[in-house]
ZAROZA-329050 format. One record per atom (N, C-alpha, C): atom name; z, y, x. Coordinates in nm, 4 decimals, decimal comma. Layout:
[atom 'CA'; [Z; Y; X]]
...
This chain:
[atom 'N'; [15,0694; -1,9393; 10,4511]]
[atom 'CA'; [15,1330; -1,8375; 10,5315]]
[atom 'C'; [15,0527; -1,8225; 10,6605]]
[atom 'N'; [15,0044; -1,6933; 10,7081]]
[atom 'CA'; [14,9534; -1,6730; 10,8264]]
[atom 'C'; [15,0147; -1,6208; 10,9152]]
[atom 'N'; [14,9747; -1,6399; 11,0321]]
[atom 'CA'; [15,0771; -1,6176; 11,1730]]
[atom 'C'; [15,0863; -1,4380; 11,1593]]
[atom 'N'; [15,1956; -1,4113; 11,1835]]
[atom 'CA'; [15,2616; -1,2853; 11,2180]]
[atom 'C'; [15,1318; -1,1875; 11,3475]]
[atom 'N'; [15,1282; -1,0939; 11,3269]]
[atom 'CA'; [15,0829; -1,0238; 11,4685]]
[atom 'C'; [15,0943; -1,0595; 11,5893]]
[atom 'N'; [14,9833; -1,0179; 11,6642]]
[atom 'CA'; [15,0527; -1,0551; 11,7878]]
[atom 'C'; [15,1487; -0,9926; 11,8841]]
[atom 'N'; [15,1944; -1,0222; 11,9830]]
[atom 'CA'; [15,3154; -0,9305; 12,0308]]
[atom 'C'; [15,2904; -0,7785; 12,0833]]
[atom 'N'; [15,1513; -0,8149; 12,1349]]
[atom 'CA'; [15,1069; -0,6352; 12,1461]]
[atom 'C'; [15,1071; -0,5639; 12,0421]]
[atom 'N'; [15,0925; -0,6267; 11,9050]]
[atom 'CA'; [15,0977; -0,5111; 11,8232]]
[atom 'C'; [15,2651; -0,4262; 11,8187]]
[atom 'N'; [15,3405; -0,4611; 11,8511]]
[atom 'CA'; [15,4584; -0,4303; 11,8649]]
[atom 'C'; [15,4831; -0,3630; 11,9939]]
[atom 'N'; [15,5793; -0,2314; 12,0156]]
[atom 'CA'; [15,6149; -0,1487; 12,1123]]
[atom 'C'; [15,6897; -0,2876; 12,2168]]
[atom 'N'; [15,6373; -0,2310; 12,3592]]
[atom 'CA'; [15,6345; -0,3506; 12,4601]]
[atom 'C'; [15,8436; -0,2785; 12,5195]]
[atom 'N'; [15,9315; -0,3743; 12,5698]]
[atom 'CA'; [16,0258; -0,3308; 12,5986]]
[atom 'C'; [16,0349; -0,2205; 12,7098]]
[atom 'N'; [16,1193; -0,1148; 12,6828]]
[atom 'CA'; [16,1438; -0,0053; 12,7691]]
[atom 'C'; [16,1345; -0,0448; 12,9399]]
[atom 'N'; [16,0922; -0,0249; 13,0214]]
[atom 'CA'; [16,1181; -0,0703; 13,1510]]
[atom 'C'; [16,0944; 0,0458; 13,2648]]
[atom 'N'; [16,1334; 0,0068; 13,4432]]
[atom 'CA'; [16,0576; 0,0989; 13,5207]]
[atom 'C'; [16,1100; 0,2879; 13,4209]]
[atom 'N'; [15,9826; 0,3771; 13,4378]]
[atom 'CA'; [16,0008; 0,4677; 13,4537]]
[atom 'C'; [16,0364; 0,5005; 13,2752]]
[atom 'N'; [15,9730; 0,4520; 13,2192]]
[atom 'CA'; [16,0143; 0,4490; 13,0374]]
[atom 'C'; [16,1590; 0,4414; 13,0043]]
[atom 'N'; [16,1982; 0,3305; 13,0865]]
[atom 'CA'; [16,3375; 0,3781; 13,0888]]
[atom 'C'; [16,4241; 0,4255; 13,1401]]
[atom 'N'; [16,3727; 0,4794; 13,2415]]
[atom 'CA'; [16,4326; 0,5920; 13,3045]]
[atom 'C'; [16,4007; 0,7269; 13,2483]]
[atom 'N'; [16,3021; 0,7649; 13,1780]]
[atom 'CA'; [16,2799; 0,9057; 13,1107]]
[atom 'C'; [16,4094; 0,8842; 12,9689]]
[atom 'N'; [16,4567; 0,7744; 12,9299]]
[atom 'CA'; [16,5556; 0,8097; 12,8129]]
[atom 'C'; [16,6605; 0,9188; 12,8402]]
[atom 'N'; [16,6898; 0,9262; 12,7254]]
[atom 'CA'; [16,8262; 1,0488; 12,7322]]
[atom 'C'; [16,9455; 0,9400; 12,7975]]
[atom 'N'; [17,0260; 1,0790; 12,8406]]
[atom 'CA'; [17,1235; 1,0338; 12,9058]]
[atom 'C'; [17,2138; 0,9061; 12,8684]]
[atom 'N'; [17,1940; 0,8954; 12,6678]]
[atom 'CA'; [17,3293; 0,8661; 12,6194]]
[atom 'C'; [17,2830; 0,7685; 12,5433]]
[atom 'N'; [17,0995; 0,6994; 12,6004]]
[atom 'CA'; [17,0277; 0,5430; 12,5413]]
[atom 'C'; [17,0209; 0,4495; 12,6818]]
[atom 'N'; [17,0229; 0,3466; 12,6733]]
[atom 'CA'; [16,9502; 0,2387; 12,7550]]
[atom 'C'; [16,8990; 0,1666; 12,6645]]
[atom 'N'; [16,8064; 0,1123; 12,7902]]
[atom 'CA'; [16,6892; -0,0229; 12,6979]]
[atom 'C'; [16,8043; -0,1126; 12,5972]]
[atom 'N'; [16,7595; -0,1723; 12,5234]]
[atom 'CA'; [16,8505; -0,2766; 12,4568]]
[atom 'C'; [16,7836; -0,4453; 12,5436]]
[atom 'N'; [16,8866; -0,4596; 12,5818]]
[atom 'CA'; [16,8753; -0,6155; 12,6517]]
[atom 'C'; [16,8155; -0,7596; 12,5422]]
[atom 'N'; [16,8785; -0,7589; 12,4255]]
[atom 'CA'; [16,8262; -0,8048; 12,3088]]
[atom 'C'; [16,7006; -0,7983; 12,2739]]
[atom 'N'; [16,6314; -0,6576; 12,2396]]
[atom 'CA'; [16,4953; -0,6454; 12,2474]]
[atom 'C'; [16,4420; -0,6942; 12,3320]]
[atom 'N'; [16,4417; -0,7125; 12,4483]]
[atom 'CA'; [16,3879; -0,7743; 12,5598]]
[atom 'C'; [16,3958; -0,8988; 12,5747]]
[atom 'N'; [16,4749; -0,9617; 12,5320]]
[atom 'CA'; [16,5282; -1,1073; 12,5672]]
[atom 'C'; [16,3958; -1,1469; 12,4262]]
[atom 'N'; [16,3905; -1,1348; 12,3093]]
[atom 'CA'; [16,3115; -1,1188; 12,1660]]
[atom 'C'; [16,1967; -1,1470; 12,1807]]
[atom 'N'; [16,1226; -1,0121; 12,2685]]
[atom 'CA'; [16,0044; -1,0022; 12,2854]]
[atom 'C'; [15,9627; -1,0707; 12,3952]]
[atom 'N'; [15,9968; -1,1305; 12,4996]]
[atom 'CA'; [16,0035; -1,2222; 12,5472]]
[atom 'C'; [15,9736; -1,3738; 12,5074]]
[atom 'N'; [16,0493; -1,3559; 12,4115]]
[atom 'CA'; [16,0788; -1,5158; 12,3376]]
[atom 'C'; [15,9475; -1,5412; 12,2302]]
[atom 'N'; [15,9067; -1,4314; 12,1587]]
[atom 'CA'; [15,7939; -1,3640; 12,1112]]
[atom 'C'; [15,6746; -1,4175; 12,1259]]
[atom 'N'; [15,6388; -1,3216; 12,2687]]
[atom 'CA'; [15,5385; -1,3527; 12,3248]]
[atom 'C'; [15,5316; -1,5216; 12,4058]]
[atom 'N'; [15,6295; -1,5826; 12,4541]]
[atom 'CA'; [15,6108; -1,7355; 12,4954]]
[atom 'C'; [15,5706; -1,8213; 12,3840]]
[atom 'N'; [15,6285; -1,7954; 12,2760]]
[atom 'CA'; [15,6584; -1,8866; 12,1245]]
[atom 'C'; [15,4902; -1,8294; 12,0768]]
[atom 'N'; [15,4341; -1,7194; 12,0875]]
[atom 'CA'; [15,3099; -1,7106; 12,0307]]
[atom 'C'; [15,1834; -1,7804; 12,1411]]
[atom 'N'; [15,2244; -1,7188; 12,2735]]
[atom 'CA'; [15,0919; -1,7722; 12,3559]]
[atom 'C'; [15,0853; -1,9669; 12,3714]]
[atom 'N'; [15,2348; -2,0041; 12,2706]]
[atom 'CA'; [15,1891; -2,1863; 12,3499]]
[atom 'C'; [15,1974; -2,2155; 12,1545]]
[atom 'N'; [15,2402; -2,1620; 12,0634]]
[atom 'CA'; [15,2476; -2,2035; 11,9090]]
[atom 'C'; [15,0988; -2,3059; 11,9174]]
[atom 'N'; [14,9834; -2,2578; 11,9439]]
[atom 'CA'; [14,8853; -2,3788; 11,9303]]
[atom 'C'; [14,8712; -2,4821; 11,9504]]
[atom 'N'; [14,9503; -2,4934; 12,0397]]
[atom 'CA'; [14,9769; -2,7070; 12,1140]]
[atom 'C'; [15,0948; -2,7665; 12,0070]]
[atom 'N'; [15,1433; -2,6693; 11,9474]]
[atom 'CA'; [15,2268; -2,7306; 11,8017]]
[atom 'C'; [15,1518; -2,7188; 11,7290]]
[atom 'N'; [15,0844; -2,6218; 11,6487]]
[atom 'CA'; [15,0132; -2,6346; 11,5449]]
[atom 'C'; [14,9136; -2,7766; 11,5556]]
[atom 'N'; [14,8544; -2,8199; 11,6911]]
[atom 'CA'; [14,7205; -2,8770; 11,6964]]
[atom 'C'; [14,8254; -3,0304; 11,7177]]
[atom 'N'; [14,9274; -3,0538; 11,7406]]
[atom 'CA'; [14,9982; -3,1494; 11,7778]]
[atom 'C'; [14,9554; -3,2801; 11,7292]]
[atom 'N'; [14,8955; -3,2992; 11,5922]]
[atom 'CA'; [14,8881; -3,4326; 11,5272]]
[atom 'C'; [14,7426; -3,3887; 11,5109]]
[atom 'N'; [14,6342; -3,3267; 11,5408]]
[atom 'CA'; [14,5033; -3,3354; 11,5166]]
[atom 'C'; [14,4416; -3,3991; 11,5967]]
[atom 'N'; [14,5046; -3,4615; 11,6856]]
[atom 'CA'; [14,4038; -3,5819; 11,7701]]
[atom 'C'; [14,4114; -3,7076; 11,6991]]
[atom 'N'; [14,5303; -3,7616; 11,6050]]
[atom 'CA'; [14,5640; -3,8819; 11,6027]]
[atom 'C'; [14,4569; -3,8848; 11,4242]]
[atom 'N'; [14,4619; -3,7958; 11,3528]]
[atom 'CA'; [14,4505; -3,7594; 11,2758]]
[atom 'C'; [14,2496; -3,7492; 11,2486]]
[atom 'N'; [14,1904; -3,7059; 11,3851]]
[atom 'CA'; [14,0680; -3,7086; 11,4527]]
[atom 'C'; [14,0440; -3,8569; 11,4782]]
[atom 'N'; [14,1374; -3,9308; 11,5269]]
[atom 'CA'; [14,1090; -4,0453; 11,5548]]
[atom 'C'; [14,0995; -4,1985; 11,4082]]
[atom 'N'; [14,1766; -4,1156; 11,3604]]
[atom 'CA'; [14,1872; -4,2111; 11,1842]]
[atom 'C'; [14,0494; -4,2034; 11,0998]]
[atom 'N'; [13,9863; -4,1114; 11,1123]]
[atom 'CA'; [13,8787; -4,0710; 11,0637]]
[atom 'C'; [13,7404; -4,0600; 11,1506]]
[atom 'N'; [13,7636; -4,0533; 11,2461]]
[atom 'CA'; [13,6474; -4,1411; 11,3037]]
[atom 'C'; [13,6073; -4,2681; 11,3971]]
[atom 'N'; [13,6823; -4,3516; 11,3166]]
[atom 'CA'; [13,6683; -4,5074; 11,3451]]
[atom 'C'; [13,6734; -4,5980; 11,2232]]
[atom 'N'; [13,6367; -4,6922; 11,1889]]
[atom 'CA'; [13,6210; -4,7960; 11,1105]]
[atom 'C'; [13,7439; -4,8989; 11,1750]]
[atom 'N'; [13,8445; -4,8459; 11,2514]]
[atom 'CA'; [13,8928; -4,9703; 11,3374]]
[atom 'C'; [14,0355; -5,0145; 11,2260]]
[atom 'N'; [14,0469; -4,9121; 11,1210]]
[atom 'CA'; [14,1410; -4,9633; 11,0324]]
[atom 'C'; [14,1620; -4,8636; 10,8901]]
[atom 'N'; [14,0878; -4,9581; 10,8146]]
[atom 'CA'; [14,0369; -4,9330; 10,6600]]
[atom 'C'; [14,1342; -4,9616; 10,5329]]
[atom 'N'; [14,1464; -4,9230; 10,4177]]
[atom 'CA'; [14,2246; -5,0036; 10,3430]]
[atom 'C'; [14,3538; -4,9205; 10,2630]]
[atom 'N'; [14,3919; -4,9886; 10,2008]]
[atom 'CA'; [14,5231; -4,8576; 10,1425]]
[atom 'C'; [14,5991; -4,8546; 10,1837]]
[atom 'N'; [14,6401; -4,9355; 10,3384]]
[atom 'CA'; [14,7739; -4,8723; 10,3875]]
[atom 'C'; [14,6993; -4,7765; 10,4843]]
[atom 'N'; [14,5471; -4,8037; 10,5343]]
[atom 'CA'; [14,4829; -4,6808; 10,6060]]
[atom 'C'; [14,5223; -4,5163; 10,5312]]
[atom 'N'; [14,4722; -4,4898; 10,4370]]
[atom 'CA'; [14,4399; -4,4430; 10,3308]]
[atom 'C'; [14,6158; -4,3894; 10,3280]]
[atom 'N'; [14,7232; -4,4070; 10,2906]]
[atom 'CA'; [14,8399; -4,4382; 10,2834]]
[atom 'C'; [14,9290; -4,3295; 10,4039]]
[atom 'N'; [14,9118; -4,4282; 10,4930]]
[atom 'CA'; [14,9336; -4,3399; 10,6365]]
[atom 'C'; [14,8490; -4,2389; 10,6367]]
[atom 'N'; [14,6795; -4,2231; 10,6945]]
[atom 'CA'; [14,6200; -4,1036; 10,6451]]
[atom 'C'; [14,7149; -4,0023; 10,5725]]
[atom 'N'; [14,7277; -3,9886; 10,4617]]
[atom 'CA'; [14,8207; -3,9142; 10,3593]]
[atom 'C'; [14,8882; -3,8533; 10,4365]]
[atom 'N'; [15,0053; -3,9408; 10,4593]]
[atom 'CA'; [15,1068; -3,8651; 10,5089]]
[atom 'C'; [15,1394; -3,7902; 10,6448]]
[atom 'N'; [14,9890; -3,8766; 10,7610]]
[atom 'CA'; [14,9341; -3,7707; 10,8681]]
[atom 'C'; [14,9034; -3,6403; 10,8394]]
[atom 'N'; [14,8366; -3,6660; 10,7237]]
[atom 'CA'; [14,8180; -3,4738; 10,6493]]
[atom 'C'; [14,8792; -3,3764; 10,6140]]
[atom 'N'; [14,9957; -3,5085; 10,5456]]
[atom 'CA'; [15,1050; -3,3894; 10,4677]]
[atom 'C'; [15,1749; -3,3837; 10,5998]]
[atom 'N'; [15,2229; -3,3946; 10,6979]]
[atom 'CA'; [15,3137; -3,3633; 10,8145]]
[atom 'C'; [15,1957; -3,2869; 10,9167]]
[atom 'N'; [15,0219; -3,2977; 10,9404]]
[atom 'CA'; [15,0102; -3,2188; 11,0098]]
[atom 'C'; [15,0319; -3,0472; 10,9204]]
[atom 'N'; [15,0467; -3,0283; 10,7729]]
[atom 'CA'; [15,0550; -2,9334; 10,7351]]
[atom 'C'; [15,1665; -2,8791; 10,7426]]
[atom 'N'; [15,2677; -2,9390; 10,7422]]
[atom 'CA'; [15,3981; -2,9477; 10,7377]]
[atom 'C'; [15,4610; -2,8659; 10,8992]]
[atom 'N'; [15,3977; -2,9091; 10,9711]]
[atom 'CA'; [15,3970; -2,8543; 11,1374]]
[atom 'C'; [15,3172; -2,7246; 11,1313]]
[atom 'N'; [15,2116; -2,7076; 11,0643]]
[atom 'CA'; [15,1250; -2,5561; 11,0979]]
[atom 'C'; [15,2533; -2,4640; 10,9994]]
[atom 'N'; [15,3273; -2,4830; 10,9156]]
[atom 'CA'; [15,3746; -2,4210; 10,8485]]
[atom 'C'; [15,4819; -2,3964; 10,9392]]
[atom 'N'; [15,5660; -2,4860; 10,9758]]
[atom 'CA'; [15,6815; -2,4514; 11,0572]]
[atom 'C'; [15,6441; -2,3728; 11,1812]]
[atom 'N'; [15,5555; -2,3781; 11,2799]]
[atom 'CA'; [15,4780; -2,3271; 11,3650]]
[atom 'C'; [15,4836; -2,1813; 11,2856]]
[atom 'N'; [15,4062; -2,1492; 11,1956]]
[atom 'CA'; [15,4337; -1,9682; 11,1407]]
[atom 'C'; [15,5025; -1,9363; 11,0906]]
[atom 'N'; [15,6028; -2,0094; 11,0627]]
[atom 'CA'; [15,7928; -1,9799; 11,0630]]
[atom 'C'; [15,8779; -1,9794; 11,1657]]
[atom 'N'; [15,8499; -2,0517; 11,2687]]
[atom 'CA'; [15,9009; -2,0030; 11,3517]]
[atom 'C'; [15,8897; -1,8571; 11,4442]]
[atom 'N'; [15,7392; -1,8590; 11,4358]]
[atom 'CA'; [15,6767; -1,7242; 11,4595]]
[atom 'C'; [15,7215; -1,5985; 11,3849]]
[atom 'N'; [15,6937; -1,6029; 11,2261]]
[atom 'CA'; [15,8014; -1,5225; 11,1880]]
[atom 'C'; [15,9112; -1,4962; 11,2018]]
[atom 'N'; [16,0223; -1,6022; 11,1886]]
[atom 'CA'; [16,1608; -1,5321; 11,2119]]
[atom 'C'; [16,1651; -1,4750; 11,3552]]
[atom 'N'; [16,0797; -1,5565; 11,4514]]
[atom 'CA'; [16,1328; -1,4100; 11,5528]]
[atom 'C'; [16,1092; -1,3010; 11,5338]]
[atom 'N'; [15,9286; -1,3034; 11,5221]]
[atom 'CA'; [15,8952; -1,1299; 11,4798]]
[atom 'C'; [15,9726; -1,0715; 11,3493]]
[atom 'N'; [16,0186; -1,1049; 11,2624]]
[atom 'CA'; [16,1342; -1,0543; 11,1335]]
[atom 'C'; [16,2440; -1,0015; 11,2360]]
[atom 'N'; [16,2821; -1,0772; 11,3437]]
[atom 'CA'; [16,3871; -1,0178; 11,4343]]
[atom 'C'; [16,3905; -0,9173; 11,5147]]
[atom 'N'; [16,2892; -0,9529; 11,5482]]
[atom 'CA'; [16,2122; -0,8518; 11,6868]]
[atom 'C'; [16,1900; -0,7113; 11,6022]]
[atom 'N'; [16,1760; -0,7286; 11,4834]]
[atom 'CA'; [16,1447; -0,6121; 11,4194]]
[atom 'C'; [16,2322; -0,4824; 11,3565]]
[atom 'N'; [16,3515; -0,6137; 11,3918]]
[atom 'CA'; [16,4493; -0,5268; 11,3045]]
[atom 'C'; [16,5589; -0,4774; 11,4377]]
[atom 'N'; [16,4931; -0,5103; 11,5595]]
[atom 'CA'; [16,6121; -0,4969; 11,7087]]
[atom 'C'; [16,5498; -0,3428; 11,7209]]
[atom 'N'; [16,6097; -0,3010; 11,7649]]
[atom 'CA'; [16,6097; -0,1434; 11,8512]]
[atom 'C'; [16,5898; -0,1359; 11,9832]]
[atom 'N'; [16,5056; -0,0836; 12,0182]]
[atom 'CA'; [16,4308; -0,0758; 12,1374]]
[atom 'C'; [16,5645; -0,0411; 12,2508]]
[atom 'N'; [16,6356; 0,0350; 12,2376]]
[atom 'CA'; [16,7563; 0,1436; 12,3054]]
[atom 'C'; [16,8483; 0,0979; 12,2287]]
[atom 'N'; [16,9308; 0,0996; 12,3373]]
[atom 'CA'; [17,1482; 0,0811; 12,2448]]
[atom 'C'; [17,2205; 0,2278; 12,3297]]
[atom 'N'; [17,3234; 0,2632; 12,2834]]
[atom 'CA'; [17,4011; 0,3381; 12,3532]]
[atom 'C'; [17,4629; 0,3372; 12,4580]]
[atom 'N'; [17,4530; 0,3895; 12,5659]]
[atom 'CA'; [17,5237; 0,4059; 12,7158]]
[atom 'C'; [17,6860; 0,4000; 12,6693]]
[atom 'N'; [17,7211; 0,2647; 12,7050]]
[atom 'CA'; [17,8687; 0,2741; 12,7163]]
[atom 'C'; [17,9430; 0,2941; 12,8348]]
């Protein structure tokens, strides 16, 4: 699974004079905003999760300081959990943008 777009590719929330040119009977939607917000934070830092276990993982493999099949063993399962994290990392990314996608820019003036 690959990471979703980035948040610019998506219409940026109504603000300032954009939302002031709406019709009388839209405002911005507060939701959309709160989204894309959440969006864009969750995409610009997702790499310090994705990269989270590639130091320790860097460090197993280049040292001789501990060899053997429980090396080998652990190894393993450093792998299967750093994959395990890049995956959740572009799931989390998705369900917002799946959200963000489906919010409406404008709600109705109540």
């Amino acid at each position: 699974m690959a990471a979703p777009p980035p948040p610019g590719s998506l219409p940026v929330p109504l603000t300032g004079a954009a939302a002031a040119a709406l019709p009388p009977a839209e405002r911005p939607n507060p939701e959309y905003q709160r989204l894309y917000q959440a969006y864009a934070d969750a995409y610009g830092g997702i790499d310090r999760l994705r990269e989270a276990l590639d130091a320790p993982a860097k460090t197993l493999r280049g040292t001789d300081a501990w060899l053997g099949p429980e090396a080998r063993e652990w190894g393993g399962r450093l792998d299967a959990n750093r994959a395990a994290l890049k995956k959740a990392a572009d799931r989390i990314l998705w369900d917002i943008y799946d959200r963000l996608s489906a919010t409406q820019r404008t709600v109705p003036r109540v």
